[in-house]
Structure formats: structure tokens, C-alpha cells
Rosetta silent file (secondary structure, phi, psi, omega in degrees, C-alpha in Angstrom):
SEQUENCE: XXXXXXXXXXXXXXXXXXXXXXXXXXXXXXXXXXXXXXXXXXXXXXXXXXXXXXXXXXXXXXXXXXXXXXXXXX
SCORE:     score description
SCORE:     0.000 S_00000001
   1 L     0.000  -30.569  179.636   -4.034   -3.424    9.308 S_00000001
   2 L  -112.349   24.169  151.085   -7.434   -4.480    8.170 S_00000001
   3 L   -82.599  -25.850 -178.222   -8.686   -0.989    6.932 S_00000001
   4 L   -98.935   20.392  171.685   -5.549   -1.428    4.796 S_00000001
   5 L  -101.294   -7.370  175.932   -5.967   -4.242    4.093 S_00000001
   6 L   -83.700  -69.145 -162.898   -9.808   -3.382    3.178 S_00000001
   7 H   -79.770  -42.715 -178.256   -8.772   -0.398    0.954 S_00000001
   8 H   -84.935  -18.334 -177.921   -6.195   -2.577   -1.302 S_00000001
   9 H   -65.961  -37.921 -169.769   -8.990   -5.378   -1.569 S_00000001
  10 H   -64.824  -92.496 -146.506  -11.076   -2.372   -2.882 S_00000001
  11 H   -80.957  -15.505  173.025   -8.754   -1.456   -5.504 S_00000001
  12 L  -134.977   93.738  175.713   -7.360   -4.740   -6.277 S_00000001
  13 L  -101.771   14.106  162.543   -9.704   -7.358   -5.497 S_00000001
  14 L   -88.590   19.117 -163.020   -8.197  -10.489   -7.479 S_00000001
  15 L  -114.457  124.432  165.101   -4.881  -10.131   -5.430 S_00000001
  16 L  -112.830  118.686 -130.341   -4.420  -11.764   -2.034 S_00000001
  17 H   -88.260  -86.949 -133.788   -2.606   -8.629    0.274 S_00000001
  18 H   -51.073  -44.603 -176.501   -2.104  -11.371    3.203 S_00000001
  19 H  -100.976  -12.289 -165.824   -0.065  -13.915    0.930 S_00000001
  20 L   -82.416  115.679  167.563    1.658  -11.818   -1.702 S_00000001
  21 L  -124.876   53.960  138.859    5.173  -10.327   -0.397 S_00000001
  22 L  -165.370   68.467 -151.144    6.502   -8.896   -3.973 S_00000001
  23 L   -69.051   -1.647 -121.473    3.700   -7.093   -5.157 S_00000001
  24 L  -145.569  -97.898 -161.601    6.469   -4.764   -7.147 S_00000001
  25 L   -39.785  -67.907 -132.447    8.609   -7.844   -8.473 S_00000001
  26 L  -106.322   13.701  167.704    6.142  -10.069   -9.238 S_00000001
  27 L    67.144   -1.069 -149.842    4.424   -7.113  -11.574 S_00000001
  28 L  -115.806   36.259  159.360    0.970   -7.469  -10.091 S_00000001
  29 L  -138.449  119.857 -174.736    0.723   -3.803   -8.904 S_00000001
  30 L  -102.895  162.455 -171.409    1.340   -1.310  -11.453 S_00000001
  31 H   -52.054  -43.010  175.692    2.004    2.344  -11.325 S_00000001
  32 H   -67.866  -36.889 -173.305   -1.458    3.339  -11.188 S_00000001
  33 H   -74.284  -21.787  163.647   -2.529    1.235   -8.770 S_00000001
  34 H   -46.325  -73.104  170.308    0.573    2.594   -6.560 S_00000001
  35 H   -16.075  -68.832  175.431   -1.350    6.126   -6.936 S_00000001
  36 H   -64.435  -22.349  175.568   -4.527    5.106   -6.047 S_00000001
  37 H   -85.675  -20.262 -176.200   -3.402    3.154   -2.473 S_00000001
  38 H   -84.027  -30.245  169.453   -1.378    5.937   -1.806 S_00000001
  39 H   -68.000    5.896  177.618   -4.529    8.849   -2.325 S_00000001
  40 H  -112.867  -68.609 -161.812   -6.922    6.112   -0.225 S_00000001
  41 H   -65.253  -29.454  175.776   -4.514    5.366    2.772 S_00000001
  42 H   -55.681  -27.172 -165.182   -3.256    9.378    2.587 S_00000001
  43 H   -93.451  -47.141 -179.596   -6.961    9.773    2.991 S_00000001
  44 H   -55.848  -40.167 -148.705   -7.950    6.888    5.061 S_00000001
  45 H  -103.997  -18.542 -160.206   -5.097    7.188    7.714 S_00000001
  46 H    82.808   23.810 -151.974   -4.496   11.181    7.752 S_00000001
  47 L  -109.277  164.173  170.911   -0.923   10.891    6.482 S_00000001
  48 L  -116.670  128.634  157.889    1.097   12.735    4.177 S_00000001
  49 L   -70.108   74.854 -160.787    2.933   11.176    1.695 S_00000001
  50 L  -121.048 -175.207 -164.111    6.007   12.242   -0.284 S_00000001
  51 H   -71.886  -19.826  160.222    7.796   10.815   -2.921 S_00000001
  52 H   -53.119  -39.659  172.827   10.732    9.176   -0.938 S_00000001
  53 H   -51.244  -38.951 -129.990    7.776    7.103    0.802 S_00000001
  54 L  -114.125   79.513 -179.866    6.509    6.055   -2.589 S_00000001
  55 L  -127.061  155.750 -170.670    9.602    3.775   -3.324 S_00000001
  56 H   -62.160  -25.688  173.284    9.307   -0.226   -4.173 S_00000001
  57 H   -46.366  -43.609 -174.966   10.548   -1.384   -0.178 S_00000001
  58 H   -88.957   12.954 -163.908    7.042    0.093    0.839 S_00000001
  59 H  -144.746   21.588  142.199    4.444   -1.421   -1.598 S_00000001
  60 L    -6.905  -70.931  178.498    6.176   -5.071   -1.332 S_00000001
  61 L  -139.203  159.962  139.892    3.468   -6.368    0.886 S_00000001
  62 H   -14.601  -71.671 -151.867    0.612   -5.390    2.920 S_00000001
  63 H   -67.061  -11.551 -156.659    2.771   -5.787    6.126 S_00000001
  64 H   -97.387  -31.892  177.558    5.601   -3.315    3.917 S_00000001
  65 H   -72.641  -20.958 -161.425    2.550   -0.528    3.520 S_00000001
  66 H  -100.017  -26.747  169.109    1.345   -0.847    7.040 S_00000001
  67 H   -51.100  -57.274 -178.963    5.147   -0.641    8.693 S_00000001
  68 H   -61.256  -44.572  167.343    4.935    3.142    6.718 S_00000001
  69 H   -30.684  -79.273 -169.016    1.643    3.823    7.829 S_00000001
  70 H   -56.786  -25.791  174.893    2.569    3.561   11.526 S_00000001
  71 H  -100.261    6.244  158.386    5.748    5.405   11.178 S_00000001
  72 H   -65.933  -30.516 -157.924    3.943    8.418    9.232 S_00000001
  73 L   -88.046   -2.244 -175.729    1.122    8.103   11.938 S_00000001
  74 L   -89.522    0.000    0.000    4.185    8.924   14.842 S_00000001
């Protein structure tokens, strides 16, 4: 959790990943920035991505990206 949590601080570093749970609702992730965490953690973690992962349930929260990490990583 805190390489991803490392890697969204990177790309968004006025946002705080630890308190925010409706990154999607609450606007303050935008389509591009969905792109870029998903080509840093596909890269970071070794995962494959496809577009049924890249739906608003998984980019919530931190805690909503790091449940899909760990079940990509099984």
C-alpha cells in the first residue's frame, strides 16, 4: 500500500490518498489522471489491466486501488 500510495502522491500531490474515499464523485481525479495510475501501478506492480478493471468502484480510494492490485497480483 505505500508504493501505491507513493505513485498517486507522484501524480497527484495536492490530494490526500489516505483521507479521500470518492476520488471519482468528488471530481478530483480526472480521466487522465485515471490513465496515468493505471500505466504506473501496471508498471509498478506487474499487473495487467483491462478495461472492466478501469471502472469508478476501483479508483474511489487508495484502499479501492489497492483491493484490485492484490486480486490482479493472485
Amino acid at each position: 500500500m505505500e508504493q501505491l500510495l507513493k505513485i498517486l502522491k507522484e501524480i497527484r500531490p495536492d490530494v490526500d490518498f489516505e483521507k479521500e474515499q470518492d476520488l471519482i464523485g468528488d471530481g478530483i481525479l480526472d480521466s487522465l489522471d485515471i490513465m496515468e495510475i493505471v500505466a504506473e501501478i501496471s508498471d509498478a506492480f506487474d499487473i495487467t489491466l483491462s478495461p472492466a478493471d478501469i471502472v469508478p468502484d476501483n479508483f474511489h480510494s487508495a484502499q479501492a486501488l489497492w483491493n484490485m492490485i492484490e486480486q490482479k497480483k493472485k
